[in-house]
C-alpha positions as a Markdown table, in Angstrom:
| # | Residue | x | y | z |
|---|---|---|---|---|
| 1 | Unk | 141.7 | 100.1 | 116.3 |
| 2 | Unk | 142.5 | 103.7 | 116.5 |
| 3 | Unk | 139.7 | 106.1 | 116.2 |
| 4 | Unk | 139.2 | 109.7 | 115.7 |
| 5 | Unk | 139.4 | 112.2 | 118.8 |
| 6 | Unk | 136.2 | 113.9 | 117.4 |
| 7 | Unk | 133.9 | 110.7 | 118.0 |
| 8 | Unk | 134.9 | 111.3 | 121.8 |
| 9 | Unk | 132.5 | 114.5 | 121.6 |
| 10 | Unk | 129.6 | 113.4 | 120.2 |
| 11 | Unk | 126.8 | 112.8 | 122.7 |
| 12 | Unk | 123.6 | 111.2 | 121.8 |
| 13 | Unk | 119.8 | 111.8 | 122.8 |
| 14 | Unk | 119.1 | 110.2 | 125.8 |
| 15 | Unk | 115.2 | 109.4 | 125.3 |
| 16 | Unk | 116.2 | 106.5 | 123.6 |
| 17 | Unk | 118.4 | 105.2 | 126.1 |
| 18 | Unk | 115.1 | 105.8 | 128.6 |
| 19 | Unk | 112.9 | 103.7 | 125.8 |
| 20 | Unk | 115.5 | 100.9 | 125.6 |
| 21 | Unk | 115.8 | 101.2 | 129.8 |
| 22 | Unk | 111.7 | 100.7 | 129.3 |
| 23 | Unk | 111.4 | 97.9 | 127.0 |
| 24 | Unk | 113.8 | 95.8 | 129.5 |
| 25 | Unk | 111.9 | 96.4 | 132.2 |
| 26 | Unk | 108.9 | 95.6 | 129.8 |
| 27 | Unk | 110.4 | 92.1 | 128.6 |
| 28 | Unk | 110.6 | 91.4 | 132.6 |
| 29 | Unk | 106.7 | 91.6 | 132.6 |
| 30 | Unk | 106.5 | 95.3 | 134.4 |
| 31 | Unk | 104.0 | 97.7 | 132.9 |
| 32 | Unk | 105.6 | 100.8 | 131.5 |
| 33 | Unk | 103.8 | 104.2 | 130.8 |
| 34 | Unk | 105.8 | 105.9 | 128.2 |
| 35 | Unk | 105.6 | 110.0 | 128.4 |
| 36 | Unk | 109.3 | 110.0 | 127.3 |
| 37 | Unk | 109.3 | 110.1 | 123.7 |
| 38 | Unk | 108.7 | 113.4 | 121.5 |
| 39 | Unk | 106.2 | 111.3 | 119.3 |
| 40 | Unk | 102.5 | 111.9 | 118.2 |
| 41 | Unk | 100.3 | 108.8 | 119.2 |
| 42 | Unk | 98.0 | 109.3 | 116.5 |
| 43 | Unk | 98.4 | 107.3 | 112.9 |
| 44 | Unk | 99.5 | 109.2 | 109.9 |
| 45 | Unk | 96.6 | 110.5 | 107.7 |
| 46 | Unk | 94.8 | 107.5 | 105.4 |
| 47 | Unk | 95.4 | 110.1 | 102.3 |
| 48 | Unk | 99.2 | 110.4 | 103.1 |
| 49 | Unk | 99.3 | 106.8 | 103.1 |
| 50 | Unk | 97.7 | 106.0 | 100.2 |
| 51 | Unk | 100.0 | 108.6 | 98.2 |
| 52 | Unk | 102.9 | 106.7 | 99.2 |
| 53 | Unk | 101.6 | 103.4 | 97.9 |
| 54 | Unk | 100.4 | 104.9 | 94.4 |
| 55 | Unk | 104.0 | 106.4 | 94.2 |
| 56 | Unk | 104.9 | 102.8 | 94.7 |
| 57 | Unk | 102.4 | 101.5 | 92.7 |
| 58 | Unk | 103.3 | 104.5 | 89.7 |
| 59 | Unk | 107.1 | 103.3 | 89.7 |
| 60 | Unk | 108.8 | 105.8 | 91.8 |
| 61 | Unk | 111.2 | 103.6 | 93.5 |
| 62 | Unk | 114.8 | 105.0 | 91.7 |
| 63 | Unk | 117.1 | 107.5 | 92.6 |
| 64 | Unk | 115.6 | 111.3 | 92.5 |
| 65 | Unk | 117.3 | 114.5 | 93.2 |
| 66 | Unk | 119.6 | 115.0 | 96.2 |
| 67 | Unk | 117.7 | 117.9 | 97.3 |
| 68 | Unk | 114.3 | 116.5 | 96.7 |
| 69 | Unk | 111.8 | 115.9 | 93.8 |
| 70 | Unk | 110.9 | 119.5 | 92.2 |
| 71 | Unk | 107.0 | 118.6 | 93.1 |
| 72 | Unk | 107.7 | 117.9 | 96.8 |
| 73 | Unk | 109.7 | 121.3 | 97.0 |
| 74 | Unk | 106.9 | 123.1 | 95.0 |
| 75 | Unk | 104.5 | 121.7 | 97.7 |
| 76 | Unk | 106.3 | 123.1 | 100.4 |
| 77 | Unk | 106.5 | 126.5 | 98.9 |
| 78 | Unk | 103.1 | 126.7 | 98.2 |
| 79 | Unk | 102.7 | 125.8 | 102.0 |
| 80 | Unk | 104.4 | 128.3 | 103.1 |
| 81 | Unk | 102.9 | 130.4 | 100.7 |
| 82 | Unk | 99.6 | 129.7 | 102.4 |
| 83 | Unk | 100.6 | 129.9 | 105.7 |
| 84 | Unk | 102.9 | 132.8 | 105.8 |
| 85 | Unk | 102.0 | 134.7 | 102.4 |
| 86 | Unk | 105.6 | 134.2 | 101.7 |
| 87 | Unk | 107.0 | 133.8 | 98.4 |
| 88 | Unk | 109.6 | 131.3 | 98.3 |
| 89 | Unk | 111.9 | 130.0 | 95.1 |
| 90 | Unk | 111.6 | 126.3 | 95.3 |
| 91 | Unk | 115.8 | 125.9 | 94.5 |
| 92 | Unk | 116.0 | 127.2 | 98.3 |
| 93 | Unk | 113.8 | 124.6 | 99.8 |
| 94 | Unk | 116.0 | 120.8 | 100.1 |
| 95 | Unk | 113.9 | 117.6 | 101.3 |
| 96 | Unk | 115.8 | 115.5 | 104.3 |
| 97 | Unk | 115.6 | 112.7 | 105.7 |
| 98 | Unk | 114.4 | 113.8 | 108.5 |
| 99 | Unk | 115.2 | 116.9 | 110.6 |
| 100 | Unk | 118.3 | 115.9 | 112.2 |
| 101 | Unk | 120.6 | 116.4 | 108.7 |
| 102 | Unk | 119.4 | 119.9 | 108.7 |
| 103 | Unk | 120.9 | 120.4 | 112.1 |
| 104 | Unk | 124.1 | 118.2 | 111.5 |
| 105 | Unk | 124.2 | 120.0 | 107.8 |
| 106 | Unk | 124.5 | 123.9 | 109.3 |
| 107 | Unk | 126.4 | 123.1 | 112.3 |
| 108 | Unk | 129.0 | 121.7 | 109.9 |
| 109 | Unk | 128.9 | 124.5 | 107.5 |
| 110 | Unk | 129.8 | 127.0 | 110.3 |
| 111 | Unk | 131.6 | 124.7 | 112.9 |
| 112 | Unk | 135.2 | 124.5 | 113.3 |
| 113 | Unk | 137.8 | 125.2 | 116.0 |
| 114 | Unk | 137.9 | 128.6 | 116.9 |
| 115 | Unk | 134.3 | 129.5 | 115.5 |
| 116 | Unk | 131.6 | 130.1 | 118.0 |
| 117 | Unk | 127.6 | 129.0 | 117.9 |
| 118 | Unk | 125.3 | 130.0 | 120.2 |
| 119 | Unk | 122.2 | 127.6 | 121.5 |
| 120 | Unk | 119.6 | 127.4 | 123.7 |
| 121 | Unk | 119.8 | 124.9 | 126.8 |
| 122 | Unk | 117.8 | 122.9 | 127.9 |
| 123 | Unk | 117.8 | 122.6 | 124.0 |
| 124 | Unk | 117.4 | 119.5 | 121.7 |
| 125 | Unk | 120.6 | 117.7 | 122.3 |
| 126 | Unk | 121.9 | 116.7 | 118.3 |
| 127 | Unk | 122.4 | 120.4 | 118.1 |
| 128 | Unk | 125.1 | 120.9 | 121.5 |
| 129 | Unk | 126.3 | 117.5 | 120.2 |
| 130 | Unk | 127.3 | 118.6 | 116.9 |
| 131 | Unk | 128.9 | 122.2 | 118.0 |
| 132 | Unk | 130.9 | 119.7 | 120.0 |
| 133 | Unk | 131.9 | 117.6 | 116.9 |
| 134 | Unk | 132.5 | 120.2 | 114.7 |
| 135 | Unk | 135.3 | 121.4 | 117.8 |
| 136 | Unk | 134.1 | 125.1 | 118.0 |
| 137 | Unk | 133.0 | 126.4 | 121.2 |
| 138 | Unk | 129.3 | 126.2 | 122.4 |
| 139 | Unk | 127.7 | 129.3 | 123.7 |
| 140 | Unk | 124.7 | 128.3 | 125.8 |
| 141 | Unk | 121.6 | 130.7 | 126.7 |
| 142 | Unk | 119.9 | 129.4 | 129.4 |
| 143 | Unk | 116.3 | 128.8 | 129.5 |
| 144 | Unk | 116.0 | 128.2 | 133.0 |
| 145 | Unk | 116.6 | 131.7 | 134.0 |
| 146 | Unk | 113.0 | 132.2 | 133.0 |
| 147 | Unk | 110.0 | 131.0 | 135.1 |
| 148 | Unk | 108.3 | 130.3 | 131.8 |
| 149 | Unk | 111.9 | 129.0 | 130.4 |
| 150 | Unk | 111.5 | 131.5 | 127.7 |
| 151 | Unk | 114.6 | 133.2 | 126.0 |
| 152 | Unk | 115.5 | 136.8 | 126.2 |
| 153 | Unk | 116.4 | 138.4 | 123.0 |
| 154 | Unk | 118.2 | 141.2 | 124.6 |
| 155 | Unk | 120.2 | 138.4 | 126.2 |
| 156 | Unk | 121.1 | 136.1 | 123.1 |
| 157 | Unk | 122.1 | 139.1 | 121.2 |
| 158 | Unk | 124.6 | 139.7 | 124.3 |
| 159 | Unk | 126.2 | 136.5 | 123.8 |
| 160 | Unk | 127.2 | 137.4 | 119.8 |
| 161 | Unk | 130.7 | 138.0 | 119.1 |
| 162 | Unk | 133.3 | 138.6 | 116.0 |
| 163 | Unk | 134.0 | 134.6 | 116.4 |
| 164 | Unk | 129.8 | 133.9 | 116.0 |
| 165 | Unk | 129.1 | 131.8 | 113.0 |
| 166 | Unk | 125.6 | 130.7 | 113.9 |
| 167 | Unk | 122.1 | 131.0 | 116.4 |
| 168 | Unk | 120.2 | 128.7 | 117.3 |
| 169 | Unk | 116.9 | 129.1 | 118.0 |
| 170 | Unk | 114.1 | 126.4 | 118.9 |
| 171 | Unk | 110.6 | 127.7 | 118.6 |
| 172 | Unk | 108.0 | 126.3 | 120.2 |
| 173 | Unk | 111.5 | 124.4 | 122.3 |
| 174 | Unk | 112.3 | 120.5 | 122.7 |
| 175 | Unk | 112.0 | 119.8 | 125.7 |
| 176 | Unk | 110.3 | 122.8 | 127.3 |
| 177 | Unk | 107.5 | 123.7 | 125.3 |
| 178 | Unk | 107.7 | 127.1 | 125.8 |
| 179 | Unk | 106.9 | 129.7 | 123.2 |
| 180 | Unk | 107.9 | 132.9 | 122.5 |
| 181 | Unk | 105.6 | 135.1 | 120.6 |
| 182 | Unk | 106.2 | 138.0 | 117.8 |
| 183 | Unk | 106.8 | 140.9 | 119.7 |
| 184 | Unk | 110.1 | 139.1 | 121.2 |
| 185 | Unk | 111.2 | 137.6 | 117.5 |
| 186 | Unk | 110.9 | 141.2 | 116.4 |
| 187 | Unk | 113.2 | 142.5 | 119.0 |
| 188 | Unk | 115.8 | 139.6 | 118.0 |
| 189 | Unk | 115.1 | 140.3 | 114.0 |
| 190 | Unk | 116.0 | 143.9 | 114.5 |
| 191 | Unk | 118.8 | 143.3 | 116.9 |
| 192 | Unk | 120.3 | 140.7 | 114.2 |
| 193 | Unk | 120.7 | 143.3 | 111.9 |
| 194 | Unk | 123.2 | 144.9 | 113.4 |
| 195 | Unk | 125.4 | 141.8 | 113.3 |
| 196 | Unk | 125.5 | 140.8 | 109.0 |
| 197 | Unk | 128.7 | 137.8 | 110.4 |
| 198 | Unk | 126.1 | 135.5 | 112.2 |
| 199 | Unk | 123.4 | 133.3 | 110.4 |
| 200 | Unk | 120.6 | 131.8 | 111.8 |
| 201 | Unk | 119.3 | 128.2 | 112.2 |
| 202 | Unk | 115.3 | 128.7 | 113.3 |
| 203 | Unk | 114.0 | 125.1 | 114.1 |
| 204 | Unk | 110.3 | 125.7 | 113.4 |
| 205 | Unk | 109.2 | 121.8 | 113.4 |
| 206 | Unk | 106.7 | 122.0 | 116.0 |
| 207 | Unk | 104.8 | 125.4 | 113.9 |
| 208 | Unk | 101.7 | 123.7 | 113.7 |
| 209 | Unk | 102.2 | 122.8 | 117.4 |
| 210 | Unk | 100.6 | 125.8 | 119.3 |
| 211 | Unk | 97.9 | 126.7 | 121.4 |
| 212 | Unk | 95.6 | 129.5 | 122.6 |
| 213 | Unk | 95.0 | 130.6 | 118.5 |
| 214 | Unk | 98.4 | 132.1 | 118.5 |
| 215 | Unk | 100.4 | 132.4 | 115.5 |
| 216 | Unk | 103.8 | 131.4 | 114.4 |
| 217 | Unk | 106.8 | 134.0 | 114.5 |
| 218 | Unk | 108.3 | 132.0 | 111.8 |
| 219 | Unk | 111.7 | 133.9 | 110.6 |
| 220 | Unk | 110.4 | 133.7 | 106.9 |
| 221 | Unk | 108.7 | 136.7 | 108.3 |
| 222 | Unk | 112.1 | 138.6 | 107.9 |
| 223 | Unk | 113.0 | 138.7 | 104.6 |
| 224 | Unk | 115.8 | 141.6 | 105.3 |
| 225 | Unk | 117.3 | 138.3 | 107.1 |
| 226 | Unk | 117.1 | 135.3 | 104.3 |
| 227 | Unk | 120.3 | 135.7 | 102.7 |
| 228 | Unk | 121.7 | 134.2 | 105.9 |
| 229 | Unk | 118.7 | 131.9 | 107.2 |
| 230 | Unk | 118.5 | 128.3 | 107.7 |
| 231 | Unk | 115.1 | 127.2 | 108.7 |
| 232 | Unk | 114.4 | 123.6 | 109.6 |
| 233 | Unk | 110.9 | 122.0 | 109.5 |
| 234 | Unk | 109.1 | 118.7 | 108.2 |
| 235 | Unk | 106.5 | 116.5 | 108.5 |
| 236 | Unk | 107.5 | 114.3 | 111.0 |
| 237 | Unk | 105.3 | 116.5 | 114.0 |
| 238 | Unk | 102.5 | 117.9 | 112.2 |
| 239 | Unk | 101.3 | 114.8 | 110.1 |
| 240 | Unk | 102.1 | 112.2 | 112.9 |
| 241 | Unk | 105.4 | 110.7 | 110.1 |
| 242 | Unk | 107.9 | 109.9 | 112.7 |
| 243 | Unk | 108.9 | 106.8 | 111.2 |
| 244 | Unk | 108.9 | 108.0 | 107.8 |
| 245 | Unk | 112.2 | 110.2 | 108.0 |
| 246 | Unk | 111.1 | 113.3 | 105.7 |
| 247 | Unk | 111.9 | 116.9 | 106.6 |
| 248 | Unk | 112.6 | 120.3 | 104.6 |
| 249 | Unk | 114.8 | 123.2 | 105.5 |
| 250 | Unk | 115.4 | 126.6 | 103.2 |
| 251 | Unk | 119.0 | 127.8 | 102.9 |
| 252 | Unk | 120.8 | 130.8 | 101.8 |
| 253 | Unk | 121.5 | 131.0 | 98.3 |
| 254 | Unk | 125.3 | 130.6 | 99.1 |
| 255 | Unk | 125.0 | 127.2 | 101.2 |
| 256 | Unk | 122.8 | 125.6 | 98.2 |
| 257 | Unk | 125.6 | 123.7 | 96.5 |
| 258 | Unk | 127.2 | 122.8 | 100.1 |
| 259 | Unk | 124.4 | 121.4 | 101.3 |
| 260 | Unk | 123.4 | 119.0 | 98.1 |
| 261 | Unk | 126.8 | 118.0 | 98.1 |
| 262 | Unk | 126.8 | 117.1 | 101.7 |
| 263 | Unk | 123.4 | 115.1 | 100.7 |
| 264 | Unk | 125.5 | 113.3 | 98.1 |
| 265 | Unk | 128.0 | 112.6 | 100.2 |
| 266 | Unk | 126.0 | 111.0 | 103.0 |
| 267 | Unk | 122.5 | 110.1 | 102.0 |
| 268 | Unk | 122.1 | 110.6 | 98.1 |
| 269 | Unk | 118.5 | 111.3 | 98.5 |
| 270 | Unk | 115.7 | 110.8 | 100.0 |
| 271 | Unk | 112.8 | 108.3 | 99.6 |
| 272 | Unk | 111.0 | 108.9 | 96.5 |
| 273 | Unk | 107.6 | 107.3 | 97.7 |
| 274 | Unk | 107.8 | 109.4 | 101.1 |
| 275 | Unk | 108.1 | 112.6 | 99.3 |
| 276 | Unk | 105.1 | 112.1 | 97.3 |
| 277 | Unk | 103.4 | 111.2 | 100.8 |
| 278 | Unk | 104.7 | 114.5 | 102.0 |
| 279 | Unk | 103.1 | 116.7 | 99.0 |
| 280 | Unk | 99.9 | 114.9 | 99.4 |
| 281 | Unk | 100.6 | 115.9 | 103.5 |
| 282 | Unk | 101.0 | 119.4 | 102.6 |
| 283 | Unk | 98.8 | 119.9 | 99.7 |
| 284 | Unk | 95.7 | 118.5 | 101.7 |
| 285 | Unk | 93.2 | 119.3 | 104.3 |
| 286 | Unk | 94.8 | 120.1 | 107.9 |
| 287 | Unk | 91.8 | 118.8 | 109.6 |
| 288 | Unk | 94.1 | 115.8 | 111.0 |
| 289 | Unk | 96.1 | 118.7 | 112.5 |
| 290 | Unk | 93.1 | 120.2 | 113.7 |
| 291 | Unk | 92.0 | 117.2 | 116.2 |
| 292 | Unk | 95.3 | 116.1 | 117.2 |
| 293 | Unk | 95.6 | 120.3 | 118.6 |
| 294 | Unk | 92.0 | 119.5 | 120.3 |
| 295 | Unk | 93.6 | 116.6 | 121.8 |
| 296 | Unk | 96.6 | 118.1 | 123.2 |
| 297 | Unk | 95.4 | 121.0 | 124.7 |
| 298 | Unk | 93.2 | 118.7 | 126.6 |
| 299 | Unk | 96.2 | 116.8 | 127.2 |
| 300 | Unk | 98.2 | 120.0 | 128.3 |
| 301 | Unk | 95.2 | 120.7 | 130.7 |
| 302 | Unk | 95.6 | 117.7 | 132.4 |
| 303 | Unk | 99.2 | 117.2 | 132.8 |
| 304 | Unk | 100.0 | 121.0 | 133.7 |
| 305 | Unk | 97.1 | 121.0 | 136.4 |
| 306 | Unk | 98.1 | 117.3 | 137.4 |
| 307 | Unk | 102.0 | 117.7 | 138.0 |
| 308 | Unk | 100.9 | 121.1 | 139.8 |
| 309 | Unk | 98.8 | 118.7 | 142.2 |
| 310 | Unk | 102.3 | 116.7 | 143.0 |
| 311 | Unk | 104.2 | 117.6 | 146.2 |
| 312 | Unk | 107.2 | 119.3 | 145.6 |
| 313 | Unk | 106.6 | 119.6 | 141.9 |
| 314 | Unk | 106.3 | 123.5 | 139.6 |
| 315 | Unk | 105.3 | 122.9 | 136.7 |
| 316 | Unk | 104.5 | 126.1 | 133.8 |
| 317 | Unk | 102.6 | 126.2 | 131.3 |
| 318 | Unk | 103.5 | 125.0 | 127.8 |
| 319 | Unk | 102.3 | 127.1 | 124.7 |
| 320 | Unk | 103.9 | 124.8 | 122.1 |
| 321 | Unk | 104.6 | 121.1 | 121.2 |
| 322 | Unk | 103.8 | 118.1 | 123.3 |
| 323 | Unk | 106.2 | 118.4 | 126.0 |
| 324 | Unk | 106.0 | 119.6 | 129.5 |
| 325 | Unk | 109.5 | 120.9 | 131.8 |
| 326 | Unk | 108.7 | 120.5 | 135.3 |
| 327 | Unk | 111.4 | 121.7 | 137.8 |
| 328 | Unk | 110.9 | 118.7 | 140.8 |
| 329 | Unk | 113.8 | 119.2 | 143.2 |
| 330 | Unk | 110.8 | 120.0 | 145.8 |
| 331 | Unk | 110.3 | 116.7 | 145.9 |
| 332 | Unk | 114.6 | 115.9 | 147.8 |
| 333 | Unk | 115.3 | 114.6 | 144.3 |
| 334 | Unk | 117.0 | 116.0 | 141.0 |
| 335 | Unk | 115.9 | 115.4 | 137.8 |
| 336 | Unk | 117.8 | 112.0 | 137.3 |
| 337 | Unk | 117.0 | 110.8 | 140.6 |
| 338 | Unk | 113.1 | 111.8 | 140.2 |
| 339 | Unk | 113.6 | 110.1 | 137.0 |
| 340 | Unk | 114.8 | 106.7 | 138.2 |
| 341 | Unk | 112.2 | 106.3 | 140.8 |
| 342 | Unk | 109.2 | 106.7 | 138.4 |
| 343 | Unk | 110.5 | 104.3 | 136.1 |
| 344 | Unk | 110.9 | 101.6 | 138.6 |
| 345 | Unk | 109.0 | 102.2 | 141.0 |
| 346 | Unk | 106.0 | 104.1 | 139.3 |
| 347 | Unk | 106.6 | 102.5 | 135.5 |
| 348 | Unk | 106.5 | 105.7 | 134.4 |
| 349 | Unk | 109.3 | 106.5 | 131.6 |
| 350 | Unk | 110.1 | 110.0 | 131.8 |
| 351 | Unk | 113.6 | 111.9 | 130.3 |
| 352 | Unk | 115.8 | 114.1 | 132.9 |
| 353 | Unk | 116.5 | 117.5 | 131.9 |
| 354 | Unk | 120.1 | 117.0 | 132.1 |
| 355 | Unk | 119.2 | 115.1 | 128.6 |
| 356 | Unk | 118.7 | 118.4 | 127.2 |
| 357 | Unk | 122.0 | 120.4 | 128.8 |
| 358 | Unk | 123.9 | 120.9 | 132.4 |
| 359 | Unk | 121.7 | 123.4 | 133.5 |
| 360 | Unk | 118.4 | 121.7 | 133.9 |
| 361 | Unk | 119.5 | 119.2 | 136.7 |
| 362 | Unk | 116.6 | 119.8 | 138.5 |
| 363 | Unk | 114.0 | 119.1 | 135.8 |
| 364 | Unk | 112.2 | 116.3 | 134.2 |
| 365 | Unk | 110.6 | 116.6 | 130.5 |
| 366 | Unk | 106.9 | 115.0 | 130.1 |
| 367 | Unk | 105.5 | 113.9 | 126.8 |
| 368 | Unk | 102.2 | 114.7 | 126.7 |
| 369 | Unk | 101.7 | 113.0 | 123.0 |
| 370 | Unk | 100.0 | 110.1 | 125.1 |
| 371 | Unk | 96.5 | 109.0 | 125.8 |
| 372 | Unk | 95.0 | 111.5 | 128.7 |
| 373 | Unk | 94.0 | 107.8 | 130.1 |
| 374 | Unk | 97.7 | 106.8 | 130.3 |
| 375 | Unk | 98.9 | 110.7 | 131.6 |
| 376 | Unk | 96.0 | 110.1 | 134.3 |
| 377 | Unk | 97.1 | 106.7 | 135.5 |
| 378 | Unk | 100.8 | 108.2 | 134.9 |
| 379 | Unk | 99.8 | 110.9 | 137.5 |
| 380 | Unk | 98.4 | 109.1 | 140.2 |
| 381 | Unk | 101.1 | 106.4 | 140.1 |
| 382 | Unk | 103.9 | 109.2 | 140.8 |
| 383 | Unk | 101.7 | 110.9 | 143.1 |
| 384 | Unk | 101.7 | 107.5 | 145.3 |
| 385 | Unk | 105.8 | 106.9 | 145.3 |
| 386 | Unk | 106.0 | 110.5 | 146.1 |
């Protein structure tokens, strides 16, 4: 069997190699705390639900559009409308299955030998994975320059060159869960300007993910940019639909046809029933949004203040998503080493940083989108091994 060279640099996301490392040590009787997966604990809304099973109940179990049901992309508009008082034409908005075809969609469009695309790291790895596919050359800004592993604008507008296709940016960032705010986006925004070559890929998915009141520096903010923006977002985060693979992304005019025939190429479309869940997500009340934020700030409290406690442990604090970065090579261990013992010895199922890119070998990412009873016992078990 011969295969293609290009499967040799694919990576994969190492969280699920951690759950599958946990459920074996599970089947062997050992209790296992999972922190390592980026997935809300809470059930998805009994309205979504219901939706789904009218849609069901109604008939809608054929083939639809390859970029999504007009209603479902009507929804999202009028979300955004809400949110952002942003106008948005409904032909620009395509429903995935899921977030990840969003990423592996753009990278493609832009990615070839010779072509350039810059990314954060630590970062969420699909998106290193697919620059790496695609064989052009990834151009990593690193996060862990920063004590709050925030990016620098001036910086990622350093990196940009005449081979630059594409920017990355994760906002709040998988794994760090750190934010950067509007005054910083601005400074990018203006400084993009000044290079019309490069478009950019803004991974909003965790937008209704972050604390202290502050508000999102989405890129639909920009509309001197839009003719080259590729924003990715869904439901998967916000409404607690992990399992129901449904995401949305907007697209320059130009990329429209590319990207439906991509979706016809791979996936045809997407679930009928779970986009009628996801209009019923967006068009009704956030409150389910509001108490899973109450919940994770007193989450973030206690993990942030908790893994400060630990001996050799720094730990900042996270102003988006679910996800705490700790840097633990206090402790005499790196990230995969500090990882290992708190599996097995601990039963606590962490992810190493070097999951997320080479430079964060001396990290560890945290879920937080667990019960403070299990981040409590999760706590004082590492504090004993350590």
């Amino acid at each position: 069997m011969k295969l293609a060279k290009s499967l040799e640099r694919l990576g994969t996301e190492s969280a699920f190699a951690v759950l599958a490392e946990a459920k074996k040590l599970e089947a062997q009787g050992k209790k296992i705390i999972h922190l390592s997966l980026g997935q809300p604990d809470f059930k998805t809304p009994k309205h979504i639900v219901d939706a789904a099973k009218k849609a069901l109940d109604d008939g809608h179990h054929g083939y639809v559009l390859s970029n999504g049901i007009l209603e479902c992309r009507q929804a999202v508009t009028r979300k955004i409308k809400k949110l952002y008082n942003q106008e948005i034409d409904p032909e620009r908005i395509t429903i995935m299955p899921g977030g990840k075809p969003t990423m592996h969609y753009a990278i493609q469009c832009f990615g070839e030998p010779g072509a350039e695309i810059i990314h954060p790291t630590p970062g969420f790895p699909i998106y290193e994975s697919m620059i790496n596919y695609t064989g052009s050359t990834a151009v990593p800004y690193d996060l862990t320059e920063d004590k709050d592993l925030k990016f620098d604008p001036e910086k990622v507008l350093s990196l940009i060159t005449d081979k630059t296709r594409l920017l990355i940016l994760i906002n709040p960032n998988n794994p760090t869960g750190s934010f950067v705010e509007k005054p910083k986006i601005d400074v990018l925004a203006e400084g993009l300007k000044k290079h019309p070559h490069v478009t950019i890929l803004s991974d909003e998915i965790y937008s209704r993910q972050i604390f202290d009141g502050k508000e999102m520096p989405t890129f639909f903010n920009y509309p001197e940019l839009r003719e080259r923006l590729i924003v990715l977002e869904g439901w998967s985060k916000a409404y607690s639909m992990t399992g129901w693979r449904l995401g949305w992304s907007f697209w320059p005019k130009n990329l429209i046809e590319h990207i439906n025939k991509l979706l016809i190429n791979s996936v045809s479309c997407v679930n009928a029933a779970a986009q009628f869940a996801g209009i019923a997500a967006l068009d009704g009340p956030d409150d389910s949004i509001n108490i899973m934020m109450e919940k994770f700030t007193q989450r973030r409290k206690l993990i942030h203040e908790g893994l400060n406690n630990l001996p050799g442990v720094e730990c900042s604090l996270p102003g988006g998503a679910f996800y705490v970065f700790p840097k633990v090579i206090g402790t005499g261990m790196n990230g995969s080493e500090f990882t290992k013992k708190c599996i097995h010895e601990a039963g606590v199922a962490i992810v190493p940083g070097t999951a997320f890119g080479k430079t964060a070998v001396d990290y560890v990412r945290f879920s937080f989108a667990a019960s403070r009873n299990d981040i409590s016992q999760a706590l004082d078990k590492i504090k004993k091994i350590l």
